[in-house]
C-alpha positions as CSV (number, residue, x, y, z in Angstrom):
1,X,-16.0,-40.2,-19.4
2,X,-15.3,-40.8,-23.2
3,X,-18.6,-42.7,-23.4
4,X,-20.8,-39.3,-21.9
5,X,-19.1,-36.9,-23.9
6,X,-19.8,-38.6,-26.8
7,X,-23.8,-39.6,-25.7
8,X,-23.7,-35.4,-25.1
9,X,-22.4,-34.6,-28.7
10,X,-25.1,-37.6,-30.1
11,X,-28.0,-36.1,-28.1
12,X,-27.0,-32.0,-29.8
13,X,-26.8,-33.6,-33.2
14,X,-29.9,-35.0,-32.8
15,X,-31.3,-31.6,-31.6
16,X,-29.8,-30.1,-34.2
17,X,-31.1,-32.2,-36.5
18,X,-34.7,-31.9,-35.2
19,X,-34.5,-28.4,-35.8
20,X,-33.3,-28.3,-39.1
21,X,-36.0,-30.4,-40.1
22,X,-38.5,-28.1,-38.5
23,X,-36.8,-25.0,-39.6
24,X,-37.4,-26.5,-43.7
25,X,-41.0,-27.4,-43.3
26,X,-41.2,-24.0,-41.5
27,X,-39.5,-22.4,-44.1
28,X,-41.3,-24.7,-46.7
29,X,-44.8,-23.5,-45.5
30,X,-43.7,-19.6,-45.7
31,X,-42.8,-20.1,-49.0
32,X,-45.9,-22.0,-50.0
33,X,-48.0,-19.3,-48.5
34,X,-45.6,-16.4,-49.4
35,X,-46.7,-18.0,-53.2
36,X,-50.1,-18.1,-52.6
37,X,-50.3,-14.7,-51.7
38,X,-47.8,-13.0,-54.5
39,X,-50.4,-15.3,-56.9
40,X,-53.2,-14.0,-55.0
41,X,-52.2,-10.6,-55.6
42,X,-51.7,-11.1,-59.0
43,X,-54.7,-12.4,-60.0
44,X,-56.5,-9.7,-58.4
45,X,-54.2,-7.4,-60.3
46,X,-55.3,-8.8,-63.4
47,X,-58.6,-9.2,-62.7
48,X,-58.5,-5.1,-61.8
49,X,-56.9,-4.2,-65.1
50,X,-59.5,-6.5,-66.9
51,X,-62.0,-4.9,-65.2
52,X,-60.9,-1.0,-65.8
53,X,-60.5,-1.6,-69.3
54,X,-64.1,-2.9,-70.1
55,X,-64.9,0.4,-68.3
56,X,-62.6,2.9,-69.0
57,X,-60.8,4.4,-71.7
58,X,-57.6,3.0,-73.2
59,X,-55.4,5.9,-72.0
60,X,-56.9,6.3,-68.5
61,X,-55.7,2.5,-68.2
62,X,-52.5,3.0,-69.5
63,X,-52.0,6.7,-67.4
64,X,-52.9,4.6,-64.1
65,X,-50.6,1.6,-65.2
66,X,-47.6,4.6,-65.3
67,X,-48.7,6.2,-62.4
68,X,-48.3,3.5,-60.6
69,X,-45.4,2.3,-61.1
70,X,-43.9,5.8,-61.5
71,X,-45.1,7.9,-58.9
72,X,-47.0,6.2,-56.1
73,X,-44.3,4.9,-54.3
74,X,-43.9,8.5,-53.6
75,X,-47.4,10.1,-54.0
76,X,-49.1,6.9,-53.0
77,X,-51.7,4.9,-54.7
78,X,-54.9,7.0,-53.6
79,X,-52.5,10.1,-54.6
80,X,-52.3,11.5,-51.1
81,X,-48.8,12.0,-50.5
82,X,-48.5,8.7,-48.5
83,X,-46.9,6.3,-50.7
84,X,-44.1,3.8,-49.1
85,X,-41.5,6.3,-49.5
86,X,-43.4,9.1,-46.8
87,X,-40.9,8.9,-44.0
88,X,-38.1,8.9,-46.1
89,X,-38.8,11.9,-48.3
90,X,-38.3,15.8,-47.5
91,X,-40.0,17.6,-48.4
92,X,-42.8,15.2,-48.4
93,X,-44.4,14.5,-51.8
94,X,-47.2,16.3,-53.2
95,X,-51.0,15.5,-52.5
96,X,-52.9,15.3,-54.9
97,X,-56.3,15.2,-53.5
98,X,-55.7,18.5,-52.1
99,X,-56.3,20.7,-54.5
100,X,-53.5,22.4,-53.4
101,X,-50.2,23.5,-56.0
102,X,-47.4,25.1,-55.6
103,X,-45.7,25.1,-59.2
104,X,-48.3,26.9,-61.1
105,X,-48.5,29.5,-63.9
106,X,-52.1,30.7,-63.0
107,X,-52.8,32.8,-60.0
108,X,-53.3,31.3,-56.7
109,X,-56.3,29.0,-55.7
110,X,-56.1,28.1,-59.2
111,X,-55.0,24.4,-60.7
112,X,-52.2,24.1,-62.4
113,X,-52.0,23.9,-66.2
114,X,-51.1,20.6,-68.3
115,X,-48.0,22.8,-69.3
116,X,-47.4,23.3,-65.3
117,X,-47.4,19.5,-64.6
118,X,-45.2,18.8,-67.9
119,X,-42.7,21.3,-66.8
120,X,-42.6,19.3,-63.2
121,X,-42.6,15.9,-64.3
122,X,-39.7,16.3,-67.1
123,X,-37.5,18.8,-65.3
124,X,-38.0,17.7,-61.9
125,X,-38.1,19.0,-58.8
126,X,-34.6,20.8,-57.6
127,X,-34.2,20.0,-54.2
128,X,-36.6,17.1,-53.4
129,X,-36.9,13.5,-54.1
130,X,-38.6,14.5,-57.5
131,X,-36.5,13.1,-60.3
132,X,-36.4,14.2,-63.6
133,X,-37.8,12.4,-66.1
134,X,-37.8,14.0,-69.2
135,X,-35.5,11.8,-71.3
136,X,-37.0,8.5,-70.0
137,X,-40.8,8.9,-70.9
138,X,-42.5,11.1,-73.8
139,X,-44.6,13.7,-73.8
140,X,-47.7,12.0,-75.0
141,X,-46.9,9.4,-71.6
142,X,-46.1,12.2,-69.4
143,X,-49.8,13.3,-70.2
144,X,-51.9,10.2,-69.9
145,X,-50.2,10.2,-66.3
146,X,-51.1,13.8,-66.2
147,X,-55.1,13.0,-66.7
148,X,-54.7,10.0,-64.5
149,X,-54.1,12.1,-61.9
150,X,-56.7,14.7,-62.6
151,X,-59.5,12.3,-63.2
152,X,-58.6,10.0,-60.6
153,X,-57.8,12.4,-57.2
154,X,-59.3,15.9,-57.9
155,X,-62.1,16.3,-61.1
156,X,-63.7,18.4,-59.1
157,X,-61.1,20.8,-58.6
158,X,-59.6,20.4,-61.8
159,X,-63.2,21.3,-63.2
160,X,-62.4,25.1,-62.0
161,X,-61.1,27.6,-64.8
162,X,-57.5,28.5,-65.4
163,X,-56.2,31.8,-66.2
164,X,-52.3,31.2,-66.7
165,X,-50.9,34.5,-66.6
166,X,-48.6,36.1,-69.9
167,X,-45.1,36.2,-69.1
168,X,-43.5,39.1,-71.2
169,X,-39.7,39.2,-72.2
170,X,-37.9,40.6,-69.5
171,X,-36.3,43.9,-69.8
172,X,-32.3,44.1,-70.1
173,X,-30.3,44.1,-67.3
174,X,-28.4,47.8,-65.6
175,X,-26.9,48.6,-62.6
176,X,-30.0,50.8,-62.1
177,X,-32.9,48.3,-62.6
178,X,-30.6,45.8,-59.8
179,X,-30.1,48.8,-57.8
180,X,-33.9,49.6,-57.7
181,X,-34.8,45.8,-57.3
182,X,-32.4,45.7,-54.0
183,X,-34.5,48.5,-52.4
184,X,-37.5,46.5,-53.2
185,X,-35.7,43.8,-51.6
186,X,-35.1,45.4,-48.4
187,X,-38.8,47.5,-48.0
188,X,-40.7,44.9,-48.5
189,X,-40.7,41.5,-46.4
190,X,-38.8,39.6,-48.1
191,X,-36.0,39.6,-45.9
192,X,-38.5,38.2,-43.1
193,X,-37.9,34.8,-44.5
194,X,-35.1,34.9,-47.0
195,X,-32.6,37.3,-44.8
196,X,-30.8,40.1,-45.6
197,X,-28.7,38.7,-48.4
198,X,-31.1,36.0,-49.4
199,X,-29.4,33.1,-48.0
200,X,-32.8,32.0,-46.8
201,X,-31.9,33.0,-42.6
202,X,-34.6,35.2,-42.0
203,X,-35.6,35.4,-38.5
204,X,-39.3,34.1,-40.0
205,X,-37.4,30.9,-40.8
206,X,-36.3,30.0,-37.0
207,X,-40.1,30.0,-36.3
208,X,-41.1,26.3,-35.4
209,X,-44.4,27.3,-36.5
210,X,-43.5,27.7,-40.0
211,X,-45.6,24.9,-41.9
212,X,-47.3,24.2,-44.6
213,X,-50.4,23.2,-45.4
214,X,-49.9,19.7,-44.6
215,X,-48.4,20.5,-41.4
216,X,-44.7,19.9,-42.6
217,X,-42.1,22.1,-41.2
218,X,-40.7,24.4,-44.1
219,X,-37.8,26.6,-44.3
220,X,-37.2,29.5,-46.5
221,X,-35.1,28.8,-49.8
222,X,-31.6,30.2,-50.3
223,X,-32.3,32.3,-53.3
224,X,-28.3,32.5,-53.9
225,X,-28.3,29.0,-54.5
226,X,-30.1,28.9,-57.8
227,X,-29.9,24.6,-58.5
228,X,-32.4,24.6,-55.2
229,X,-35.0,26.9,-56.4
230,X,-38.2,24.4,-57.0
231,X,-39.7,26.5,-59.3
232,X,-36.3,26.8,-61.3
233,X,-34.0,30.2,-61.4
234,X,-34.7,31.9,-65.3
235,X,-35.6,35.7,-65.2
236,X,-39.2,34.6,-66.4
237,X,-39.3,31.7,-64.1
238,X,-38.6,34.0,-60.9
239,X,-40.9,36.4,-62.2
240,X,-43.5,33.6,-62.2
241,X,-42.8,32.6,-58.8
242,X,-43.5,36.4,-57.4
243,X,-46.4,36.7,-59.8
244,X,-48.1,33.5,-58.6
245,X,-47.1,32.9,-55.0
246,X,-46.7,28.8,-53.7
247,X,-50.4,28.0,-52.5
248,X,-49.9,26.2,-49.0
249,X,-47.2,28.1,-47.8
250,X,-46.1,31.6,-46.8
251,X,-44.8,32.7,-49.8
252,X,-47.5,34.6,-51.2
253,X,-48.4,36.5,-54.7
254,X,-46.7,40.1,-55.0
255,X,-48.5,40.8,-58.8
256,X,-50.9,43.0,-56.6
257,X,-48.0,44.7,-54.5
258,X,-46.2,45.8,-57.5
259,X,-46.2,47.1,-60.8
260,X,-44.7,44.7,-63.4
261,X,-41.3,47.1,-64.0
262,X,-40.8,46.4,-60.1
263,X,-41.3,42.8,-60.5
264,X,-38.9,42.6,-62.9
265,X,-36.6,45.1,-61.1
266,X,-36.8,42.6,-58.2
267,X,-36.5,39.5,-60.6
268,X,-33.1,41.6,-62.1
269,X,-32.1,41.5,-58.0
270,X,-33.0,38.1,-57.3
271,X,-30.9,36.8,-60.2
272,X,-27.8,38.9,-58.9
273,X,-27.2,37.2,-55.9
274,X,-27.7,33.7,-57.2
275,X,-23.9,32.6,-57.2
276,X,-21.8,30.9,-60.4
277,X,-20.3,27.6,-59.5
278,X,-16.8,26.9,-59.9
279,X,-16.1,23.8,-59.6
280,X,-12.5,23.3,-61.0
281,X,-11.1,20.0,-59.4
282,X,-7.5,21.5,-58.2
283,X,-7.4,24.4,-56.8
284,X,-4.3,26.8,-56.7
285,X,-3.5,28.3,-53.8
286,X,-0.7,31.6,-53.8
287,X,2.0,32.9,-51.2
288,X,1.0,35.8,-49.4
289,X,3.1,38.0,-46.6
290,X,0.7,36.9,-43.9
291,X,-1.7,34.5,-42.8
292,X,-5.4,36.3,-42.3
293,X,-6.4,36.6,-38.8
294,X,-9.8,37.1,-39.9
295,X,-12.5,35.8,-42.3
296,X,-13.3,39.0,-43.6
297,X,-9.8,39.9,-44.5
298,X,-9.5,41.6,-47.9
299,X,-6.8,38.9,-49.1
300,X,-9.6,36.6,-49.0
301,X,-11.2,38.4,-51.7
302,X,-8.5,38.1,-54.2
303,X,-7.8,34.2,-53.4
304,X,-8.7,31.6,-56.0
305,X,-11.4,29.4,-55.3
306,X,-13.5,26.5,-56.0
307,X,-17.2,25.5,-55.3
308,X,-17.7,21.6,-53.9
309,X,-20.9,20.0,-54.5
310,X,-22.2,18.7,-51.3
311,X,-24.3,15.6,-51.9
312,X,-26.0,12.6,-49.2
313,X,-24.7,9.6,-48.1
314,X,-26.8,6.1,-48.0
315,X,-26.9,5.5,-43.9
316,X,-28.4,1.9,-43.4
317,X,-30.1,1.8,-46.8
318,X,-31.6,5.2,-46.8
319,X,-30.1,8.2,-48.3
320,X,-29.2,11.5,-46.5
321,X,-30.5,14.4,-47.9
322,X,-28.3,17.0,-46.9
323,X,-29.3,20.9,-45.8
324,X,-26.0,22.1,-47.0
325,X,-25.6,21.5,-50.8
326,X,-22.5,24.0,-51.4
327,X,-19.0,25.0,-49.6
328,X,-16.5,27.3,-51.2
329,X,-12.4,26.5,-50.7
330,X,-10.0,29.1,-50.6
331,X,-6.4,28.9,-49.3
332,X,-3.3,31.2,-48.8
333,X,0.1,30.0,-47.6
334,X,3.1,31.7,-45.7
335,X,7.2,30.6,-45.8
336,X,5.9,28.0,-42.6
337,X,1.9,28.3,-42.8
338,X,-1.1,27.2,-45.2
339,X,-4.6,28.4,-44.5
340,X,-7.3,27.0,-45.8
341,X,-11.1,28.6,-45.7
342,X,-13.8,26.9,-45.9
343,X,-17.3,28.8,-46.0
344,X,-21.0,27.6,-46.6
345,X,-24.6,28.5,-46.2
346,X,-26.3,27.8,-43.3
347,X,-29.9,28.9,-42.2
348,X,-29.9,28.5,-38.8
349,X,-26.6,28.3,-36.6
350,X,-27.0,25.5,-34.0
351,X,-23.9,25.7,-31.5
352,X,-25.8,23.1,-29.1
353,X,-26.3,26.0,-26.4
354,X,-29.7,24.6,-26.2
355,X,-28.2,21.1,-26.3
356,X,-29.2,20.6,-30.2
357,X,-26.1,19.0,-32.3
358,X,-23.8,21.7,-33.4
359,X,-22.7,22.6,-36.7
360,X,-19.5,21.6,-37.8
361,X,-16.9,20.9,-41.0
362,X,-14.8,18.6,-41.3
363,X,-11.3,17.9,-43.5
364,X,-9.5,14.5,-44.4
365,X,-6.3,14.4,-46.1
366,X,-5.0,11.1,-47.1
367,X,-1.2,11.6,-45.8
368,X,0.0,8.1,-46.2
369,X,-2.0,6.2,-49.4
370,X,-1.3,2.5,-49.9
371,X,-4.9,2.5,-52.8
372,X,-5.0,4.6,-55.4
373,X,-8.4,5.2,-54.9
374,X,-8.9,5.4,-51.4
375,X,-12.3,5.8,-49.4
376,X,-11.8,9.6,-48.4
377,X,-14.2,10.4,-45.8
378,X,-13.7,6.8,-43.7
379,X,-10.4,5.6,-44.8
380,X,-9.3,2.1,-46.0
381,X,-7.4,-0.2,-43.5
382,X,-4.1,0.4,-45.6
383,X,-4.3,4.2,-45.9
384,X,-4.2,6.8,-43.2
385,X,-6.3,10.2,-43.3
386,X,-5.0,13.8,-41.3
387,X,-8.6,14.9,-40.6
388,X,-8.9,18.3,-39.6
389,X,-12.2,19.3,-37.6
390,X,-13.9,22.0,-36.2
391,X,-17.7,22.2,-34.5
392,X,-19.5,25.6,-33.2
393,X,-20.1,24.1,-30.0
394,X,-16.8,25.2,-28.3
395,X,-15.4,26.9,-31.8
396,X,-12.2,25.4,-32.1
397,X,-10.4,23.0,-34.0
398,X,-9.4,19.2,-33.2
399,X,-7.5,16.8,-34.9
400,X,-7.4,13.2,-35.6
401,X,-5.8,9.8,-37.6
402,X,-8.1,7.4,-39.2
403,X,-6.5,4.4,-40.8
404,X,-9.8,2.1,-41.7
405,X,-13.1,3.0,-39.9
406,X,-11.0,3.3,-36.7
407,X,-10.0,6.9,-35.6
408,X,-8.0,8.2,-32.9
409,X,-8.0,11.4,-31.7
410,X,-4.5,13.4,-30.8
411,X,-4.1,15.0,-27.8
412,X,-2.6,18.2,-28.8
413,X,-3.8,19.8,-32.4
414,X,-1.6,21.3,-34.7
415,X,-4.3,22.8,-36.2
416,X,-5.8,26.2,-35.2
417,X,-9.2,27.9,-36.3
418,X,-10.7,31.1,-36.6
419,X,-14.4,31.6,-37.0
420,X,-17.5,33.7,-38.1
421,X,-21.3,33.3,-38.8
422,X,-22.9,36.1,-40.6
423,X,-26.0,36.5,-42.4
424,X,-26.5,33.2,-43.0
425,X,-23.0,32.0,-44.1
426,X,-20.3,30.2,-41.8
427,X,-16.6,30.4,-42.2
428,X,-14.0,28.6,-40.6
429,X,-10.5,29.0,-41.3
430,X,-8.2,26.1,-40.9
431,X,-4.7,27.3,-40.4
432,X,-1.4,24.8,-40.1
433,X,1.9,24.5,-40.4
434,X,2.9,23.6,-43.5
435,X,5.3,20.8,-42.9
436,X,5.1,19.1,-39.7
437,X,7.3,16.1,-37.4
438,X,4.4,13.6,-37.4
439,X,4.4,11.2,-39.7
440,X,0.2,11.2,-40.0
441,X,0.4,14.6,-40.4
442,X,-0.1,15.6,-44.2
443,X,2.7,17.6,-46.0
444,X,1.8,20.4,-47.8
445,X,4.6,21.4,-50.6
446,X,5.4,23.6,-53.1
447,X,4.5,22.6,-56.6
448,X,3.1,19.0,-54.7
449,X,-1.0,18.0,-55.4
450,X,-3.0,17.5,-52.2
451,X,-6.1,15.3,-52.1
452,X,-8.9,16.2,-50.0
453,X,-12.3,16.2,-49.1
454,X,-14.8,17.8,-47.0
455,X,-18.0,16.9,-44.8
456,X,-20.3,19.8,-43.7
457,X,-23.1,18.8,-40.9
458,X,-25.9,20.7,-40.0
459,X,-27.3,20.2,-37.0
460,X,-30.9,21.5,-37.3
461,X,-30.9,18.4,-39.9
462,X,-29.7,15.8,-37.1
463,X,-26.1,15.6,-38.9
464,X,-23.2,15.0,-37.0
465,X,-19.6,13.2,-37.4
466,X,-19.8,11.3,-40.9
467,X,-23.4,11.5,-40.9
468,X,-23.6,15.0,-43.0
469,X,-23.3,16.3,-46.9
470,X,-19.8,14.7,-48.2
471,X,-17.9,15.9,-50.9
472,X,-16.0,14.2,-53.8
473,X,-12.4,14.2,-53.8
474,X,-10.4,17.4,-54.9
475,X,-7.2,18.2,-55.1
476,X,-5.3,21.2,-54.3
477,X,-1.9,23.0,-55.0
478,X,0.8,25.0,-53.3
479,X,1.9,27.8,-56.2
């Protein structure tokens, strides 16, 4: 018996063996080849940059050695839009061969300027997966890439004249010139696409047939929100935008619908709306007699609040671009109640009546904290998170306990919600009682900080659970 097993255990060391022997020369002859080719490609590199510089000009060299390592891995190396990052990026990188811009100061059909592209390229691109790269490359650089790009993927079109127009200083801002702009607003169709209020839920926008160009689907920008306007939210740059139109897309030139006071009028409108950040990291919240019933409740209105940036997560090494980029805090609190609002922009409400993923928001509180820097929105496997959570599906609230990445739901809620979509803004309120028996629940206390922070998921963008625009970690306080 002895004498088998041990034959057995001989015979799977020598197996073993054998195939860790095989598995090296395997591994040795992947290398080996994996060398060849990284020397392969080298050499051709070098041989290609030998080659352009006998026959081109030092700074059309230079312009394609930045480009390259720059932008193609967005804009690709034959400038079509199709570089390595194309599945991951949204909206999808600019073609170049096109001859097609939408950032321009000339009128439409038109190329850009140099002083277009330099704008662009140190600025960036609010919004997209264009960074900003103003303080890492000059201005002389930023242009040899500039007529790289120009020679290389479009002379012909680049050949064609440019007219940019004269921006003149805008007039000073009344009551009457916003007044007048808000009736421009409204008559013309403007709010087809960017809704009543300009939160970008026009009933254009819910068209699946809104593309561009390039056959991308496209949605209409939230003009309130001005750190997502791509062509950047000045007075001169929205007048710019209306004068000039984004070739490839709906959004068309108005300089022949209006006179340039009604432009301006509707530029004075347009910068209105756009809403001021607060983003103070603790929040006060006061007593009040009762707790609102409503969201439109007028004690909302005199509520402190605070504005929390809403960025991605990296999900299996690619990073989540969020739809919803802002939500807004306000609280009150009662003798035995707290009630917390939460209320964001959203384009399109999905309640999953159609079986899409519904919208949805969700709180943790870390009630019991063993790390003084706990991982809010999953937990750590010594701390334990309330987390509060409400979806448009069946619009009400649920509650659960996370301690690590585990999380258990609880039966009964102690949490209640009421609801509201409305011109293209959601909001929930969250409303608990202050102190409660369970030992997961948090505490809320007079004079006592609170840490939290919030998820928002829109379902339109696939988001769902902790797979949506996250939050950093705030604080707030019962007053």
């Amino acid at each position: 018996m002895v004498r088998t097993r041990n034959k057995g255990l001989y015979s799977i060391k020598g197996v073993l063996l054998i195939f860790f022997i095989n598995a090296v020369f395997f591994c040795s002859e992947v290398v080996v080849h994996n060398i060849s080719a990284t020397e392969a490609a080298e050499a051709e590199s070098i041989n290609s940059e030998s080659e352009l510089k006998e026959t081109q000009p030092e700074g059309y060299v230079k312009g394609k050695k930045m480009y390259d390592g720059l932008c193609s891995t967005c804009h690709g190396e034959k400038g079509d839009g199709k570089g390595h990052a194309y599945s991951f990026t949204k909206p999808k990188a600019r073609d170049f061969t096109s001859g097609i811009y939408k950032f321009r100061s000339t009128p439409s059909g038109q190329p850009p300027t140099d002083e277009d592209f330099i704008r662009i390229t140190k600025s960036g691109n609010p919004g997209t997966s264009m960074p900003a790269y103003g303080t890492k490359i000059s201005d002389d650089d930023i242009m040899l890439i500039v007529n790289y790009i120009k020679q290389e993927f479009a002379p012909d079109f680049f050949k064609n004249e440019q007219t940019p127009y004269v921006i003149a200083p805008p007039p000073a801002e009344t009551h009457e010139i916003i007044k007048q702009g808000r009736e421009i607003y409204v008559n013309s169709d403007c709010a087809d696409c960017h809704g009543n209020y300009g939160r970008g839920d026009g009933d254009m926008g819910w068209n699946e047939d809104m593309k561009d160009a390039w056959g991308d689907r496209i949605y209409p920008s939230d003009l309130t929100h001005p750190w997502e306007l791509r062509n950047f939210a000045s007075l001169k740059d929205l007048f710019r935008t209306l004068t000039t139109g984004f070739d490839g897309t709906p959004m068309r030139s108005y300089k022949s619908d209006y006179s340039e006071d009604e432009l301006w009028a509707l530029v004075h409108y347009l910068k209105s709306i756009q809403i001021k950040r607060l983003t103070n990291n603790v929040l006060p919240i006061k007593k009040t007699n009762t707790i609102p019933t409503s969201t439109d409740d007028p004690v909302w209105r005199s509520a402190e609040y605070t504005d929390l940036t809403i960025g991605g997560k990296i999900l299996f090494g690619r990073s989540l671009i969020p739809r919803v980029t802002n939500a807004r805090l306000r609280g009150v609190y009662t003798n035995s109640k707290i009630a917390l609002m939460l209320e964001w922009n959203d384009k399109m409400p999905d309640d999953s009546n159609d079986k899409s993923i519904p919208d949805s928001a969700i709180m943790y509180f870390p009630s019991i904290i063993k790390n003084t820097n706990p991982w809010i929105d999953k937990g750590d496997r010594r701390s334990v998170f309330d987390v509060w959570k409400w979806n448009a599906a069946d619009d009400r609230a649920s509650e659960a306990v996370r301690k690590g990445s585990r999380e258990s739901e609880k039966k009964r809620s102690e949490v209640k919600t009421v609801s509201s979509y409305k011109d293209g803004m959601y909001r929930v309120i969250f409303i608990r009682n202050k102190i409660t028996e369970t030992a997961a629940d948090i505490k809320f206390r007079i004079g006592k900080e609170v840490v939290y922070s919030v998820i928002v998921n829109d379902g339109d963008n696939q988001e769902r659970d902790d797979r949506g625009g996250v939050s950093g970690q705030k604080r707030i306080i019962l007053e």
